[in-house]
C-alpha positions as CSV (number, residue, x, y, z in Angstrom):
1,X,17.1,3.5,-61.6
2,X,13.9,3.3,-59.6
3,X,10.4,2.2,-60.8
4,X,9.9,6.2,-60.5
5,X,12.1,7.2,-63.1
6,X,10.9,4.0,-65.5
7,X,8.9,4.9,-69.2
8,X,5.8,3.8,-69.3
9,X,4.8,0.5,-71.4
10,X,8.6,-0.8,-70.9
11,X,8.9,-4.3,-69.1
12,X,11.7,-4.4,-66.6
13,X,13.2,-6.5,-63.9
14,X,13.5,-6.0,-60.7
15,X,16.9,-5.9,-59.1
16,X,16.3,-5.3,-55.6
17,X,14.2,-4.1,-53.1
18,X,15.5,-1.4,-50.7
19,X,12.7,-1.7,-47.3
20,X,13.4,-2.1,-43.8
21,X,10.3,-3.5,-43.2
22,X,10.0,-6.9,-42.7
23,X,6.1,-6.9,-43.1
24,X,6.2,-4.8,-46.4
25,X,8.9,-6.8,-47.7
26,X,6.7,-9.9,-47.5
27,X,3.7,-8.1,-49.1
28,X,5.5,-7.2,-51.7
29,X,6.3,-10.8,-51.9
30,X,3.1,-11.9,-51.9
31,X,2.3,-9.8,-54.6
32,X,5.5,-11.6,-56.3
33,X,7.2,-8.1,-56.7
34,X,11.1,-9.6,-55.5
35,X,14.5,-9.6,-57.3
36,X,14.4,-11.1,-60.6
37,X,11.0,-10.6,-61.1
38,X,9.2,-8.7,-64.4
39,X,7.2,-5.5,-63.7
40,X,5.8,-3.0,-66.5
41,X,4.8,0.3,-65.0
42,X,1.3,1.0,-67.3
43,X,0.9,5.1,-65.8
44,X,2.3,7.5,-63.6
45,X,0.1,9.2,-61.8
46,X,0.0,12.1,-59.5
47,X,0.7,10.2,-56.4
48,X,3.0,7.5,-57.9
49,X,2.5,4.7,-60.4
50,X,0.3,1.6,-61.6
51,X,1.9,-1.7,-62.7
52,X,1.7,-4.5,-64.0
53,X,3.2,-7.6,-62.0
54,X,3.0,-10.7,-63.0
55,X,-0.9,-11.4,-63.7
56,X,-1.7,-8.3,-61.5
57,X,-2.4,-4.1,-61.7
58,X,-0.9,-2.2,-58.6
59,X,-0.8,1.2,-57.1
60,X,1.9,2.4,-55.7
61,X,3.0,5.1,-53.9
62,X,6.1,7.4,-55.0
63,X,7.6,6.5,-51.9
64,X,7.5,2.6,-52.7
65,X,8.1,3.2,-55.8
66,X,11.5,4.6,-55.5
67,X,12.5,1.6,-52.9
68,X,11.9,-0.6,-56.0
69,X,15.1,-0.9,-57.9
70,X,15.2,-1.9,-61.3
């Protein structure tokens, strides 16, 4: 399951990412969205979804979102 299919309010954990970007991958690190990792998506929204990582609040795009695995 993606982060695009996740409820709303439900605190997950992220099994993998699936980029072949090496310069997204390590902003998405930087944000400390990597494997293992707790994320809570708070709304989906027209053009993807806000969460909640670590002590953070995040866009994201559909697109991203479905490369997150959880």
């Amino acid at each position: 399951m993606t982060l695009r299919d996740a409820d709303e309010g439900k605190e997950y954990i992220i099994r993998r990412i699936e980029v072949d970007d090496d310069e997204l991958s390590s902003f998405l690190f930087s944000l400390g969205c990597y494997s293992g990792e707790a994320v809570t998506v708070i709304q989906h929204i027209k053009g993807g979804c806000i969460v909640a990582i670590k002590d953070g609040r995040y866009n994201i795009d559909n697109q991203l979102a479905e490369a997150i695995v959880i």
